[in-house]
N, CA, C and O of each residue as an XYZ file, in Angstrom:
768
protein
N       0.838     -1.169      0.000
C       0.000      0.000      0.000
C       0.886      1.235      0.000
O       2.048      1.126      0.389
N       0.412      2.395     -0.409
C       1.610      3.681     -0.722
C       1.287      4.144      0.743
O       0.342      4.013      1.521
N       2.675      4.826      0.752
C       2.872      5.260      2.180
C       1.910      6.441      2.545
O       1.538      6.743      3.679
N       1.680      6.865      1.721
C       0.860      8.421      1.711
C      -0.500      7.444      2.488
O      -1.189      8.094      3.274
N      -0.732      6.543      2.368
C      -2.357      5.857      2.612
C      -1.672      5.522      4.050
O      -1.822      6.222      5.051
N      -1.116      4.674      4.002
C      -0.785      3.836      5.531
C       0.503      4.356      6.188
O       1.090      3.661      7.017
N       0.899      5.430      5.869
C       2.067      5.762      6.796
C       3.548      4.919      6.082
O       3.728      4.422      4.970
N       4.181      5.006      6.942
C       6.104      4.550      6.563
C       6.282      3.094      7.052
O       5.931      2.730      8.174
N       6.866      2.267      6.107
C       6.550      0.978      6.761
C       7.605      0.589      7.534
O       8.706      1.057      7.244
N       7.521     -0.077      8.348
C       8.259     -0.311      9.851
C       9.717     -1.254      9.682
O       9.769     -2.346      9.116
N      10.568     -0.722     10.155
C      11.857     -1.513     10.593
C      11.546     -2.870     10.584
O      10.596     -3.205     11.292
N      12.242     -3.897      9.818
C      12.137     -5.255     10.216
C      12.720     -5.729     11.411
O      12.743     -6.858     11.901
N      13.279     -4.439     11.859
C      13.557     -5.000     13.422
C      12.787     -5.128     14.505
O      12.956     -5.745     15.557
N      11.489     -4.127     13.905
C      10.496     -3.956     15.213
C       9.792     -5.222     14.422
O       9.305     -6.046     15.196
N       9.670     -5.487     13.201
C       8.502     -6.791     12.964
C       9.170     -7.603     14.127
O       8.490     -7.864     15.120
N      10.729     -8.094     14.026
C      10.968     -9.294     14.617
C      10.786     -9.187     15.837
O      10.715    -10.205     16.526
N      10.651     -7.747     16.469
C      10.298     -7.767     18.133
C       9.037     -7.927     18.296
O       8.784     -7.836     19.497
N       7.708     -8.207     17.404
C       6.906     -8.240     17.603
C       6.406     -9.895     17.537
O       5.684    -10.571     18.270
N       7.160    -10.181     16.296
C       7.267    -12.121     16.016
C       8.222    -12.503     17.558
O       7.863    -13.523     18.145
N       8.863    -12.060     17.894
C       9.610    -12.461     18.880
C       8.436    -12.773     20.452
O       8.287    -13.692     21.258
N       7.787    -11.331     20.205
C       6.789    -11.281     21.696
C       5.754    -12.006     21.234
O       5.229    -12.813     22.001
N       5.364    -11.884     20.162
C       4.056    -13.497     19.930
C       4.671    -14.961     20.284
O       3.983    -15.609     21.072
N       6.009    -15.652     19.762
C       5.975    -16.468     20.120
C       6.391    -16.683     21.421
O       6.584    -17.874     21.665
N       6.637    -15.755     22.535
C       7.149    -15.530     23.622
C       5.684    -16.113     24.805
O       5.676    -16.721     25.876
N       4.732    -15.611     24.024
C       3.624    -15.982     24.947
C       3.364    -17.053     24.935
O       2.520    -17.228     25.813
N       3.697    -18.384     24.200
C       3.335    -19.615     24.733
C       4.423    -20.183     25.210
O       4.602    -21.399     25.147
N       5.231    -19.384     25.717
C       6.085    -19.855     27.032
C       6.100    -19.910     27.842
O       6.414    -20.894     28.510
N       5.662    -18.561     28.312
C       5.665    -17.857     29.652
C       4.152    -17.555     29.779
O       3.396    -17.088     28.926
N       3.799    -18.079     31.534
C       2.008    -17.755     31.661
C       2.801    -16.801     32.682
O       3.682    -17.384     33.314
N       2.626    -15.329     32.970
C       2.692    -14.841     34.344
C       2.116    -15.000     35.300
O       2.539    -14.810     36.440
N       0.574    -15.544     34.836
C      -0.492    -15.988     35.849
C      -0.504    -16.862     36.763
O      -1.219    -17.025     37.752
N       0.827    -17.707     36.104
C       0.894    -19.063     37.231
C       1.151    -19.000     38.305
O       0.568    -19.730     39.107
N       2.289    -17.947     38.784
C       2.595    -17.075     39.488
C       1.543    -17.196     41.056
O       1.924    -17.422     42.204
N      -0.195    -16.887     40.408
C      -0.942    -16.532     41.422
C      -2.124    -17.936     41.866
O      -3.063    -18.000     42.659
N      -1.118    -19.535     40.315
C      -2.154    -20.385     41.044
C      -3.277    -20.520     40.628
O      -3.413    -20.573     39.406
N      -4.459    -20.623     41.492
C      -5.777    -20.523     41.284
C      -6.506    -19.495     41.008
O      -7.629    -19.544     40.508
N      -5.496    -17.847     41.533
C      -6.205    -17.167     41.808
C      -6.581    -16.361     41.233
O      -7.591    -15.731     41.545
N      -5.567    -16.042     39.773
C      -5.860    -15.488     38.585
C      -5.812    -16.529     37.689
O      -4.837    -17.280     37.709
N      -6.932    -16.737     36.711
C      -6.437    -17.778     35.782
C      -6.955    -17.082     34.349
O      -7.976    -16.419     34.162
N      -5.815    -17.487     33.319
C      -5.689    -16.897     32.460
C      -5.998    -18.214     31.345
O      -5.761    -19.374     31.681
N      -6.377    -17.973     30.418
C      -6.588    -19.055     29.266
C      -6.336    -19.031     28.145
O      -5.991    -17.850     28.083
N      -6.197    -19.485     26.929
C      -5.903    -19.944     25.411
C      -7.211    -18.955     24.591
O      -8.284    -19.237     25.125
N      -7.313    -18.341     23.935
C      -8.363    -17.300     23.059
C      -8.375    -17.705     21.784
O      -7.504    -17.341     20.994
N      -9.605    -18.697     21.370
C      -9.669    -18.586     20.074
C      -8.846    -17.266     18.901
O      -8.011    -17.263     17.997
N      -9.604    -16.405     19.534
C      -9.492    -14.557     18.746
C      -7.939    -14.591     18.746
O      -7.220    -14.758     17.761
N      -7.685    -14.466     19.597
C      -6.178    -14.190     20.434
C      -5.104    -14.842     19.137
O      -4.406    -14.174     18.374
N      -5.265    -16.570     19.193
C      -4.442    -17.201     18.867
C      -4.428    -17.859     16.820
O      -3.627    -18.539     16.179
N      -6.039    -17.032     16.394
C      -6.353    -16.715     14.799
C      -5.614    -15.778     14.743
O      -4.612    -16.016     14.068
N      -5.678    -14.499     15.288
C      -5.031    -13.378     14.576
C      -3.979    -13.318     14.609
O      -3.434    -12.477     13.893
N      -2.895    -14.485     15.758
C      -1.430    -14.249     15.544
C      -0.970    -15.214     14.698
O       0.136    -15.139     14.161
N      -2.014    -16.446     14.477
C      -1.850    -17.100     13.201
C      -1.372    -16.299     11.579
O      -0.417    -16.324     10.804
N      -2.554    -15.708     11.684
C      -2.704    -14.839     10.330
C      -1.600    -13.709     10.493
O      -0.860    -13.473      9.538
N      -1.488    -13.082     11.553
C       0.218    -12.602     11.404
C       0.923    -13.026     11.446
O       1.743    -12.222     11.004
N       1.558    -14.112     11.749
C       2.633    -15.285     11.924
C       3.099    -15.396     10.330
O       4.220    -15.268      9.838
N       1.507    -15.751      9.561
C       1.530    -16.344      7.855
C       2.427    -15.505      7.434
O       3.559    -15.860      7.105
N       1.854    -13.852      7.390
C       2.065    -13.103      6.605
C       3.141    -12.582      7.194
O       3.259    -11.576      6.494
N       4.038    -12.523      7.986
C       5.217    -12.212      8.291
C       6.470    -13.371      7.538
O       7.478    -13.124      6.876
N       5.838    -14.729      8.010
C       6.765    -15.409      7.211
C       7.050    -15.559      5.584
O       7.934    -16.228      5.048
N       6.069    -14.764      4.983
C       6.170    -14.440      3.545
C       7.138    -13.500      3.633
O       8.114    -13.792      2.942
N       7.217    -12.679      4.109
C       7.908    -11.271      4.587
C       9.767    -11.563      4.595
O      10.676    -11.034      3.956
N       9.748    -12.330      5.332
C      10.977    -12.893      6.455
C      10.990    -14.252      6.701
O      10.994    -14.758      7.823
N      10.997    -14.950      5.451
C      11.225    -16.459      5.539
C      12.326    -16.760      6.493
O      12.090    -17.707      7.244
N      13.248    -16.286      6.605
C      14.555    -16.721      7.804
C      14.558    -16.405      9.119
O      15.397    -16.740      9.956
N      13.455    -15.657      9.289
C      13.463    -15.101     10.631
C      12.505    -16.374     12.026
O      11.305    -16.355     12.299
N      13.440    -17.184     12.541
C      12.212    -18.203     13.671
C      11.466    -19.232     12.985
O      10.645    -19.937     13.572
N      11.799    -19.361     11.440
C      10.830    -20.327     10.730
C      10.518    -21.599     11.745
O       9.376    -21.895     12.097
N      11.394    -22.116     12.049
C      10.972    -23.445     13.076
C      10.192    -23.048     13.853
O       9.081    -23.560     13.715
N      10.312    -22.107     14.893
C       9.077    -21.376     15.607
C       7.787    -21.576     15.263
O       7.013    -22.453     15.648
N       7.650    -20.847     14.639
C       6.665    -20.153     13.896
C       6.093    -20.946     12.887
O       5.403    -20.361     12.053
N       6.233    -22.079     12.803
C       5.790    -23.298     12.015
C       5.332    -23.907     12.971
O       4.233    -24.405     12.725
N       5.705    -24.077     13.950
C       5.358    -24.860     15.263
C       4.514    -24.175     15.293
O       3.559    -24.352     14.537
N       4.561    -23.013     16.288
C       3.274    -22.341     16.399
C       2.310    -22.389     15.569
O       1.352    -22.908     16.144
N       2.036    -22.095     14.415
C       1.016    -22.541     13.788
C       0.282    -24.326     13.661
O      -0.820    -24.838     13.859
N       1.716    -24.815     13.195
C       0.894    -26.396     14.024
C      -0.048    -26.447     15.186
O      -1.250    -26.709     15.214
N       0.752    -26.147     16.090
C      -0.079    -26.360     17.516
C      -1.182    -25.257     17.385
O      -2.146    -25.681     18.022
N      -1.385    -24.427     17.021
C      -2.733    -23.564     16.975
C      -3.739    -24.239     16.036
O      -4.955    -24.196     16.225
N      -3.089    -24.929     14.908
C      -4.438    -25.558     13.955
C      -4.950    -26.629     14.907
O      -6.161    -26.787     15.058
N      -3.803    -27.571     15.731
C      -4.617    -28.701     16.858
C      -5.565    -27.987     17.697
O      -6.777    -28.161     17.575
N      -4.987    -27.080     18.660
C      -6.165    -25.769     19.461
C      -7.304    -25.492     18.632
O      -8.422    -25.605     19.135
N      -7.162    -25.100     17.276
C      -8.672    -25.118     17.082
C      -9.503    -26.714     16.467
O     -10.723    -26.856     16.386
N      -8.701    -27.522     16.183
C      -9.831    -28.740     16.414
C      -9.744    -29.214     17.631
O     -10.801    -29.778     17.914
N      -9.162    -29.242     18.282
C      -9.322    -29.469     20.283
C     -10.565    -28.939     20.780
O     -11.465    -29.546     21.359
N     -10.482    -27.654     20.457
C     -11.663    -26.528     21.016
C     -12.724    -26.475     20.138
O     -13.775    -25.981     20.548
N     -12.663    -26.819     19.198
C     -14.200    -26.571     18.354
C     -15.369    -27.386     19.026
O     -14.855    -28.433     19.422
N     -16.673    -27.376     19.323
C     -17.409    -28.110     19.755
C     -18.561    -28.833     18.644
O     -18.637    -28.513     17.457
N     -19.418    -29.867     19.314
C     -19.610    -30.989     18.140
C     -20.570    -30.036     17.155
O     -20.946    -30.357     16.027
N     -20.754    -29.282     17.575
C     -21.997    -28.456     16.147
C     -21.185    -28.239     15.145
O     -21.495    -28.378     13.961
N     -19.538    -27.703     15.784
C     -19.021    -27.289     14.674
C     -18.452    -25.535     14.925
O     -17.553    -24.971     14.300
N     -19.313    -24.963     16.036
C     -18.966    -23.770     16.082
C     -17.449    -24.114     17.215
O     -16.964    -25.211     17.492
N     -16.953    -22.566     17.729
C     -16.017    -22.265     19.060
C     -16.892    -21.489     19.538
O     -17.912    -20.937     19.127
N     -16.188    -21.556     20.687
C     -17.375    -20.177     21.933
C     -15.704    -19.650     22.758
O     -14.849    -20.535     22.716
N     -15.419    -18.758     23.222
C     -14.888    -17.827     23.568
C     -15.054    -16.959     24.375
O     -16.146    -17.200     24.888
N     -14.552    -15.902     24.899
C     -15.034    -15.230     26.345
C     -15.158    -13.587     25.628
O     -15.633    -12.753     26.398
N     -14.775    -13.095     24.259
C     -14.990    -11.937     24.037
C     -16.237    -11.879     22.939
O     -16.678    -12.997     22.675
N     -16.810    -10.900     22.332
C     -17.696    -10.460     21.264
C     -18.673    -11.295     21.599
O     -18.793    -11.923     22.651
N     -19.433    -11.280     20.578
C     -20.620    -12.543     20.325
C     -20.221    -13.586     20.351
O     -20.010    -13.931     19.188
N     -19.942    -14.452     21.123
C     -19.306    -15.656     21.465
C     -19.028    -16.806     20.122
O     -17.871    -17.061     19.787
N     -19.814    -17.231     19.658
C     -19.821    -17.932     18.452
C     -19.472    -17.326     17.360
O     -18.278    -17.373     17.064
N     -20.291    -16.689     16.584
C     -20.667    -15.441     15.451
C     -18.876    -15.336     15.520
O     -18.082    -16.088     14.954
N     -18.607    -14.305     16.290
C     -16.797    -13.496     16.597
C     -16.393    -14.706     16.513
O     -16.513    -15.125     15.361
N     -15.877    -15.607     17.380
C     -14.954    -16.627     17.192
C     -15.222    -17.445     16.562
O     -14.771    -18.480     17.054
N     -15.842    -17.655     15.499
C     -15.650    -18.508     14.380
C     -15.231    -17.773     13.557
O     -14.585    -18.451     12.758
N     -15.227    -16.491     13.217
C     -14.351    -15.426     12.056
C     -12.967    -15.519     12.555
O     -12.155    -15.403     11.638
N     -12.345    -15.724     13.935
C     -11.072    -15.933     13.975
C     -10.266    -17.505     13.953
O      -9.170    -17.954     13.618
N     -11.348    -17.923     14.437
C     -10.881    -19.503     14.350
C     -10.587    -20.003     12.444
O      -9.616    -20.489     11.865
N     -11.705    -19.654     12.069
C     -11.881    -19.813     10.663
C     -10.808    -19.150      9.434
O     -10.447    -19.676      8.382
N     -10.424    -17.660     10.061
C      -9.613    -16.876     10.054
C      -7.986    -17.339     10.379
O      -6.961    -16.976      9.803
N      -8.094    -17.918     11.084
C      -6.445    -18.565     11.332
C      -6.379    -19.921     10.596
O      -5.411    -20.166      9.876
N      -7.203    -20.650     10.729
C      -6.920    -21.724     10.209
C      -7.061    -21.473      8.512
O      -6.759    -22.483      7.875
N      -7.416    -20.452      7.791
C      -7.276    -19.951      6.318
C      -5.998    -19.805      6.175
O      -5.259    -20.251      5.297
N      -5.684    -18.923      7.410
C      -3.730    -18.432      6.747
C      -2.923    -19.609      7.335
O      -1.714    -19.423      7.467
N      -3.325    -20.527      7.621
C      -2.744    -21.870      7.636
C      -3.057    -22.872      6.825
O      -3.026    -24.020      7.270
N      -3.396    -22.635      5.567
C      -4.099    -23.466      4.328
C      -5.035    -24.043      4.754
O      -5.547    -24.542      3.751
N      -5.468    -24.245      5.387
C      -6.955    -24.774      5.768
C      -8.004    -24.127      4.671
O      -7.855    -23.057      4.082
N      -9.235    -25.161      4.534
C     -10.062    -24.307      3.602
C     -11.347    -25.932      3.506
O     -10.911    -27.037      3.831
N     -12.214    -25.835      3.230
C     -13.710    -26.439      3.600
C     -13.103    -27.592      2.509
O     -13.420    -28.583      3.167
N     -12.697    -27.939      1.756
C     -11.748    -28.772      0.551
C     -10.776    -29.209      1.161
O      -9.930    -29.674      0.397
N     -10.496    -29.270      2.327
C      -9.120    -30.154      2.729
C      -9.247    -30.247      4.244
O      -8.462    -30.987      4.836
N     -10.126    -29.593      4.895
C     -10.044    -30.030      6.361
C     -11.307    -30.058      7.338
O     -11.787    -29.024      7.802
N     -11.661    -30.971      7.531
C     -12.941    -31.195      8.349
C     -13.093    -30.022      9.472
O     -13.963    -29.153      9.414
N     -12.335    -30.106     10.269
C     -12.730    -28.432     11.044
C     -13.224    -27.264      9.907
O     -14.395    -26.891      9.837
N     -12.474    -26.907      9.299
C     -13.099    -25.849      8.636
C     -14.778    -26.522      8.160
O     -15.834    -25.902      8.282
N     -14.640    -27.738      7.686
C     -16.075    -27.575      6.812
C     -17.255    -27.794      7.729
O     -18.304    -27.732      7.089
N     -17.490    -28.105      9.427
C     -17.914    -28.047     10.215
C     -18.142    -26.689     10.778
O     -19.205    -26.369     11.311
N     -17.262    -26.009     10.665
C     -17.779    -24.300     11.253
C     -18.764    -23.841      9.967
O     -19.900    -23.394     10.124
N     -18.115    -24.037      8.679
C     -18.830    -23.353      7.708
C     -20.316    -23.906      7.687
O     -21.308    -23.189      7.550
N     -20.334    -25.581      7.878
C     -22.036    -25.976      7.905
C     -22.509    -25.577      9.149
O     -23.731    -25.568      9.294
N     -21.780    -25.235     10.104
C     -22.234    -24.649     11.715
C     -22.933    -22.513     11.246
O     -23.889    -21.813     11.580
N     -21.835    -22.377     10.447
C     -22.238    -20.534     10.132
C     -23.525    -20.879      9.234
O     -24.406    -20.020      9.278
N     -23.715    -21.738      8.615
C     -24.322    -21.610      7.073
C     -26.093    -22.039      7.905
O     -27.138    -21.487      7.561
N     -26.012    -22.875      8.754
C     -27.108    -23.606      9.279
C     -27.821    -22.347     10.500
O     -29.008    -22.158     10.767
N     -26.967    -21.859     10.886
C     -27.562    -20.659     11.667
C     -27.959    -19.229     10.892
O     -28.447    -18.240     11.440
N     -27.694    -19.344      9.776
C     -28.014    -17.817      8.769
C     -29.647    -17.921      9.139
O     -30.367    -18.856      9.490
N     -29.869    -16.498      8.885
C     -31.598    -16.484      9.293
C     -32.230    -16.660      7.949
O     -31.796    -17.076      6.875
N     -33.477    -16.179      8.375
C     -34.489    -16.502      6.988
C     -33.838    -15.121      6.172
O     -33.451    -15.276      5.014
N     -33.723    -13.606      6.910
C     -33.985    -12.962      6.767
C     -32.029    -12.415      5.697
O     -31.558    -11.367      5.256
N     -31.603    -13.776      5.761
C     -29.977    -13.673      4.959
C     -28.902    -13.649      6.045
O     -28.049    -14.536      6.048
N     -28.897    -12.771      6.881
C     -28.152    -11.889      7.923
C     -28.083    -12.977      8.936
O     -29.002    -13.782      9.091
N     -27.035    -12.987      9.590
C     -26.866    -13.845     10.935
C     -26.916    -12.335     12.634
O     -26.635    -11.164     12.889
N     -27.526    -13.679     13.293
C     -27.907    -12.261     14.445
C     -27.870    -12.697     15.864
O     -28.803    -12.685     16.667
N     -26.684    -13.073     16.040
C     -26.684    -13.987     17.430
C     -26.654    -12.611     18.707
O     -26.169    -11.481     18.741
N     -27.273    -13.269     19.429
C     -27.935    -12.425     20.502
C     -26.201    -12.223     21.976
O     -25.095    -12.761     22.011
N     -26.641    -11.575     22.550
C     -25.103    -11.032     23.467
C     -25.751    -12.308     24.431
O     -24.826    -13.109     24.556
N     -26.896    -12.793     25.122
C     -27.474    -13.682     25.597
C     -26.329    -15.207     25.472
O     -26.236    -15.955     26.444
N     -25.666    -15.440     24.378
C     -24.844    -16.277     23.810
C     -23.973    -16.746     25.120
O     -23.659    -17.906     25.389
N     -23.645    -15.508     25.906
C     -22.444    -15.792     26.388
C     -22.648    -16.616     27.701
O     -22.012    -17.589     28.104
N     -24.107    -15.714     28.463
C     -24.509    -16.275     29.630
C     -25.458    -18.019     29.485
O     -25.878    -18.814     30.326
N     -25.458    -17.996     28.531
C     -26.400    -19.353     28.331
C     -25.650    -20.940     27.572
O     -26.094    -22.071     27.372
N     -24.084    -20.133     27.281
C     -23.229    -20.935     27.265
C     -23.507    -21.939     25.732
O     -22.885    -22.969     25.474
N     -24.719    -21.243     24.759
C     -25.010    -21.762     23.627
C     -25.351    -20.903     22.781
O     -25.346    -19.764     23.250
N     -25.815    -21.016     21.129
C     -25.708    -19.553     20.566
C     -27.097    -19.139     20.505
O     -27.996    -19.917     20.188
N     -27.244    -18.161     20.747
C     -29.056    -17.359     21.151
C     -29.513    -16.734     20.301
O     -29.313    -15.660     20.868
N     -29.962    -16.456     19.414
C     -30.084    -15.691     18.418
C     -31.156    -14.692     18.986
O     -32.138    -14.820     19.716
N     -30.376    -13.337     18.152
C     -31.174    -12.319     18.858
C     -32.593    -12.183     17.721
O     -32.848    -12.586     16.587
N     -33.363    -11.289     18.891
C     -34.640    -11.345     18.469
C     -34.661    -10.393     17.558
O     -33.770     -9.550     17.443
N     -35.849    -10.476     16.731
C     -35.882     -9.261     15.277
C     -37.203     -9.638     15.412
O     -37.745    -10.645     15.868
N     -37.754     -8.228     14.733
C     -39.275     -8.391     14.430
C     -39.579     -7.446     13.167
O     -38.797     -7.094     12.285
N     -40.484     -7.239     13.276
C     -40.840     -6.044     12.045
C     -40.371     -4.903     11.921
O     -40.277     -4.204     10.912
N     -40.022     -4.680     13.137
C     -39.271     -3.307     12.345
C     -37.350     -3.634     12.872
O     -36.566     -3.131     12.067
N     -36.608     -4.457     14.193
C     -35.477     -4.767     14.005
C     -34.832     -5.998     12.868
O     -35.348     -7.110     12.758
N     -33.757     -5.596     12.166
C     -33.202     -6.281     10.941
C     -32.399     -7.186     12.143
O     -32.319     -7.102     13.369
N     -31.890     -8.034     11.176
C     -30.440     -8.687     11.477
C     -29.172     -7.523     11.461
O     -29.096     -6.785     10.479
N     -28.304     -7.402     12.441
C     -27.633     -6.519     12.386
C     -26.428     -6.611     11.546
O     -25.861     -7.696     11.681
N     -25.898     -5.848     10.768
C     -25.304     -5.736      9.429
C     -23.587     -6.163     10.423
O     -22.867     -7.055      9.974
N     -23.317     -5.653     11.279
C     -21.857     -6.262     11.758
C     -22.065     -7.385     11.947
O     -20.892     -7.710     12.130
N     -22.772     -8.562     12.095
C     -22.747     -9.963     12.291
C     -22.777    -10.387     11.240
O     -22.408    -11.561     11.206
N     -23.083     -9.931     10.210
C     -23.675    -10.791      8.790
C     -21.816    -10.628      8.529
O     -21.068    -11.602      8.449
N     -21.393     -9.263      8.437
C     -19.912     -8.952      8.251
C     -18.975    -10.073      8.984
O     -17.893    -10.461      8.545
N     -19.506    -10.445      9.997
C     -18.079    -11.405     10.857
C     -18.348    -12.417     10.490
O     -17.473    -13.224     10.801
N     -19.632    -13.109      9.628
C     -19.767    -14.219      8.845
C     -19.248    -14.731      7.097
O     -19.003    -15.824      6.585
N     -19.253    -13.213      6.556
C     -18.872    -13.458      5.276
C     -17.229    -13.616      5.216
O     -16.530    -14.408      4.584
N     -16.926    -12.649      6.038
C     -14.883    -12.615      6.236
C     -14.466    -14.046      6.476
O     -13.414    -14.365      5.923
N     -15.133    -15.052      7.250
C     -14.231    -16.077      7.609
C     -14.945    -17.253      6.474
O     -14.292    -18.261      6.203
N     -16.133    -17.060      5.935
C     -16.619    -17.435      4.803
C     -15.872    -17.530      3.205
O     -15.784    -18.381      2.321
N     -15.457    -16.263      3.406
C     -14.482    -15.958      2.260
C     -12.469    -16.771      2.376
O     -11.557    -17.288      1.732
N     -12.832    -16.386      3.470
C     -11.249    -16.988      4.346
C     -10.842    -18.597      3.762
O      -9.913    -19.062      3.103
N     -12.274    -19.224      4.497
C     -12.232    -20.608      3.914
C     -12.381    -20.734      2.433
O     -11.793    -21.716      1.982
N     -13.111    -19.884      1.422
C     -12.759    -20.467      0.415
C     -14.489    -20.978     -0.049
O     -14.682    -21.696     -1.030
N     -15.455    -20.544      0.704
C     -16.558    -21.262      0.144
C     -17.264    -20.908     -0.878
O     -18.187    -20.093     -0.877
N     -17.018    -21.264     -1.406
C     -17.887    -20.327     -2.853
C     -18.855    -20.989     -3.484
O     -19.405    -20.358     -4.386
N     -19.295    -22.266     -3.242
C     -20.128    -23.558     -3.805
C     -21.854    -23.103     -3.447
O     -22.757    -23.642     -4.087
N     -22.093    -22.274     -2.581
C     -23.580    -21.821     -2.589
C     -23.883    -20.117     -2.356
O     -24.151    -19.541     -1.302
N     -23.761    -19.648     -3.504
C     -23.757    -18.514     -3.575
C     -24.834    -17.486     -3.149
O     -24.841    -16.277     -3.384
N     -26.021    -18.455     -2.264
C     -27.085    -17.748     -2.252
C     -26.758    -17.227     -0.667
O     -27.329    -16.243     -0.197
N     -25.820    -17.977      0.048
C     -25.711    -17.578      1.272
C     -25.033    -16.481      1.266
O     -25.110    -15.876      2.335
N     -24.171    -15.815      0.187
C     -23.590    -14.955     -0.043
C     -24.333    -13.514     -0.291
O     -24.310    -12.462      0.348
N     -24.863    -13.832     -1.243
C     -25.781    -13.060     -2.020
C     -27.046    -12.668     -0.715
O     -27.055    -11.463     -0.463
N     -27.709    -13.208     -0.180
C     -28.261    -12.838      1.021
C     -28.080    -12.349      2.312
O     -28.817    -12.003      3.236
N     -26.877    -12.421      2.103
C     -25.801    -11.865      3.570
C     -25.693    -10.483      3.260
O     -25.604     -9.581      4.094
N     -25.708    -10.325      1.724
C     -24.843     -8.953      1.358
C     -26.174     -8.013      1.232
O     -26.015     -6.821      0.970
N     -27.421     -8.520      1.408
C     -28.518     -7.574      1.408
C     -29.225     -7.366      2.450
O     -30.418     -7.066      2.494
N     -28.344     -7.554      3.480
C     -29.001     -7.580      4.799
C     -28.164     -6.120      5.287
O     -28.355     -5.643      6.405
């Protein structure tokens, strides 16, 4: 992208301090520290998006931690079939519990070649996103999701729509995987 749009692009020294402090965190828990008393955990969200930066850094800087950083991505594609549950979705402790963490789960495991054509996790979230779309095109899972520990879909009536940022965190990891075989789920998402 020209610099005039995104600014001056950054020292490859600060990339590697940044590849350095991602893979730094599955070393070190500070939390253990306190035991029982703080407990800290593994984030779907968390551990897609350093996937998908991990990818695209190592295009960048093939020599920089490759063993690392191959690892790491291994062990994050096992984390998300470990953690996926039998519907097919993840649930998570931030956003709309499902809805959000299946755009990152789905999302990491893309920039790890994953794609609905080669790996059963992926094609289980996608029949998990595709089976919850409403009548109305739009997906609309309710904040309810989180306390009920399953996905809730929020209510709509005649005059509330499906809300247009959920339909959005469905098509991104939609596209991610690669699904392009029923275009109507597409095409109905995008008119919501």
């Amino acid at each position: 992208m020209p610099s005039e749009l995104v600014g001056e692009a950054m020292e490859p020294a600060r990339l590697y301090d940044s590849v350095n402090f991602i893979l730094s965190l599955q070393l070190l828990n500070p939390t253990e520290f306190f035991a029982d008393v703080v407990i800290e955990h593994e984030y779907v969200e968390c551990t897609g998006s350093s996937v998908q930066a991990l990818v695209q850094f190592k295009k960048l800087y093939p020599g920089h931690r490759t063993t690392e950083i191959n690892n790491f991505i291994h062990n994050a594609v096992k984390y998300f079939e470990d953690v996926q549950k039998p519907d097919g979705s993840w649930y998570d402790c931030w956003g709309v519990r499902f809805t959000y963490t299946s755009w990152f789960a789905l999302g990491g495991l893309a920039a790890a070649g994953k794609s609905d054509s080669n790996t059963a996790t992926v094609r289980k979230g996608v029949e998990f996103l595709l089976r919850t779309q409403r009548s109305d095109g739009g997906w609309g899972e309710s904040y309810r999701s989180g306390t009920h520990h399953k996905n809730v879909q929020q209510i709509t009536g005649a005059f509330l729509k499906t809300p247009n940022v959920m339909s959005r965190h469905i098509i991104m990891p939609l596209r991610e995987a690669h699904v392009y075989k029923d275009a109507s789920a597409w095409e109905n998402a995008l008119e919501t």
